[in-house]
Legacy VTK file of the C-alpha trace (Angstrom):
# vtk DataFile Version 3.0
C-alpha trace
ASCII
DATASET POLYDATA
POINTS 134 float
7.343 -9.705 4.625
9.271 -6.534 3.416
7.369 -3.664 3.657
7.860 0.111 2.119
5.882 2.708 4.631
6.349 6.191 2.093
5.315 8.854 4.331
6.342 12.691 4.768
3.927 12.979 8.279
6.467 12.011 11.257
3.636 11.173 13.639
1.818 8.927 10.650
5.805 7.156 10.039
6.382 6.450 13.212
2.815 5.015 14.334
2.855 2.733 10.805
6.350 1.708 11.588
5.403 0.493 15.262
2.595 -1.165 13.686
3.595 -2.580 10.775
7.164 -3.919 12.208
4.913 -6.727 13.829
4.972 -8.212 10.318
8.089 -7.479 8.828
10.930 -5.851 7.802
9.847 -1.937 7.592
12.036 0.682 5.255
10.862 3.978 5.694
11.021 6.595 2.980
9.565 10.799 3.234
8.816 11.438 -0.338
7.627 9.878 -3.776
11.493 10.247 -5.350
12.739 8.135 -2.678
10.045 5.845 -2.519
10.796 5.312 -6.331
14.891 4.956 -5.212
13.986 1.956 -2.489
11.381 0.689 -5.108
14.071 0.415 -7.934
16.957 -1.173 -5.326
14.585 -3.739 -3.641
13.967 -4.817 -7.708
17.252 -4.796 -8.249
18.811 -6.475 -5.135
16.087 -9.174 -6.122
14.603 -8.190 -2.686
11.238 -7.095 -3.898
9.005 -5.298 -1.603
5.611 -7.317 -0.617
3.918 -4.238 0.971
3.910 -0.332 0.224
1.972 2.195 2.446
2.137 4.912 0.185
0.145 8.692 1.254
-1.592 10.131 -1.170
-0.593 13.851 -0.304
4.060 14.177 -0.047
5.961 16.656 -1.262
8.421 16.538 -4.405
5.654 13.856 -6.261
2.698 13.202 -4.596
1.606 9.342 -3.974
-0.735 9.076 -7.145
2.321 9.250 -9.667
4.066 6.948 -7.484
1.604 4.658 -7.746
1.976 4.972 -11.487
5.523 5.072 -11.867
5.520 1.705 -9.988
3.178 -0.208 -11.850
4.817 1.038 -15.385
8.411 -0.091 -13.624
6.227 -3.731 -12.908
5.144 -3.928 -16.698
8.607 -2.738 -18.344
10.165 -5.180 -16.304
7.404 -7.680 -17.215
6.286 -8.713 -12.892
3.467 -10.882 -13.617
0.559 -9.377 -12.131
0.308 -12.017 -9.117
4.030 -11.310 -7.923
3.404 -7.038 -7.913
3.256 -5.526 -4.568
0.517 -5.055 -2.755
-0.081 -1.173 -2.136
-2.018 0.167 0.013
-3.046 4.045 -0.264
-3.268 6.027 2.994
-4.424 9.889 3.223
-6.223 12.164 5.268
-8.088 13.457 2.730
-11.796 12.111 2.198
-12.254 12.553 -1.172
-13.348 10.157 -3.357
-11.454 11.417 -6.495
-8.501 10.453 -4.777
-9.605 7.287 -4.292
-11.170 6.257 -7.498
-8.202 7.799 -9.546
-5.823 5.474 -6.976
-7.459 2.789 -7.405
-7.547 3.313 -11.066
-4.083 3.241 -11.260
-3.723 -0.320 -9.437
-3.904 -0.014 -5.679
-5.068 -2.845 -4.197
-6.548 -1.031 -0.820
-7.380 2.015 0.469
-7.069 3.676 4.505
-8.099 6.328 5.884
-6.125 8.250 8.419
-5.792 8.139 11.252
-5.417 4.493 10.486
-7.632 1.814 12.108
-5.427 -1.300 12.566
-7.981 -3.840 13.152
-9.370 -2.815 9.732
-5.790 -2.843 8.241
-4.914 -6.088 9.342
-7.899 -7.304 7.535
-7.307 -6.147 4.336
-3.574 -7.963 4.901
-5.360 -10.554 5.118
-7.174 -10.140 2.158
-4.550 -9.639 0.056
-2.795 -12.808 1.181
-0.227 -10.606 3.151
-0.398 -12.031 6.592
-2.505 -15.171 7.615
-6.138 -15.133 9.810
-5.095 -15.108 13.134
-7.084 -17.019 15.223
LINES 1 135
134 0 1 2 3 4 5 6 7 8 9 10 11 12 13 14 15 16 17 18 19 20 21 22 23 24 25 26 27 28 29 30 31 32 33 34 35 36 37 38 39 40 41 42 43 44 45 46 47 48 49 50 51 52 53 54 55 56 57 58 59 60 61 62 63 64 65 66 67 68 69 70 71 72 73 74 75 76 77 78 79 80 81 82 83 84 85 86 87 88 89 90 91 92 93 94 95 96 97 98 99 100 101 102 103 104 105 106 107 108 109 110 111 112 113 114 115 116 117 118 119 120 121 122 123 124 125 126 127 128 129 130 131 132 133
């Protein structure tokens, strides 16, 4: 699995990196422009990524316009809707705006920080990411 963790926290980067590198390949960008950047290469090295962790809250554009930017790239491009990646929203902030308006715009999940990884792996599971272990 390639996997896109889009995070400006270091402490948040490094613990979903450590986590997430049990499953695959991990590329690690700080803010929404580069998340865009490794977005558009992965497309266009026909290396798409399965995952993104994308926060909510980054500097320069926050996670919500990624989010959109992403899935307008996936229609222009014309990624049929079972072959977009799987993105999973991840913020400090409880606030259900937030969450509604992400999910709105086509995430597929939604963590809470700090992040509980018994609850993450199960919506990896869910989304057909990783298989039940067991």
């Amino acid at each position: 699995m390639r996997i896109l963790i889009v995070e400006d926290d270091f402490a948040c980067r490094k613990f979903l990196y450590k986590f997430l590198s049990l499953y695959g390949d991990c590329d690690i960008t700080i803010d929404g422009i580069e998340a865009i950047d490794a977005y558009m290469i992965a497309l266009d090295e026909e290396k798409p990524y399965d995952l993104i962790c994308l926060d909510i809250m980054m500097p320069k554009m926050d996670g919500k316009k990624v989010l959109k930017a992403i899935r307008d790239i996936e229609r222009q491009r014309e990624i049929e809707e079972s072959r977009r990646v799987k993105i999973i929203m991840t913020t400090a902030l409880n606030d259900t705006t937030n969450v509604f308006d992400s999910f709105e715009s086509g995430c597929e999940a939604y963590a809470a920080k700090p992040i509980d990884t018994d609850k993450f792996i199960k919506v990896m599971e869910r989304l057909g990411l990783i298989n039940k272990e067991g």
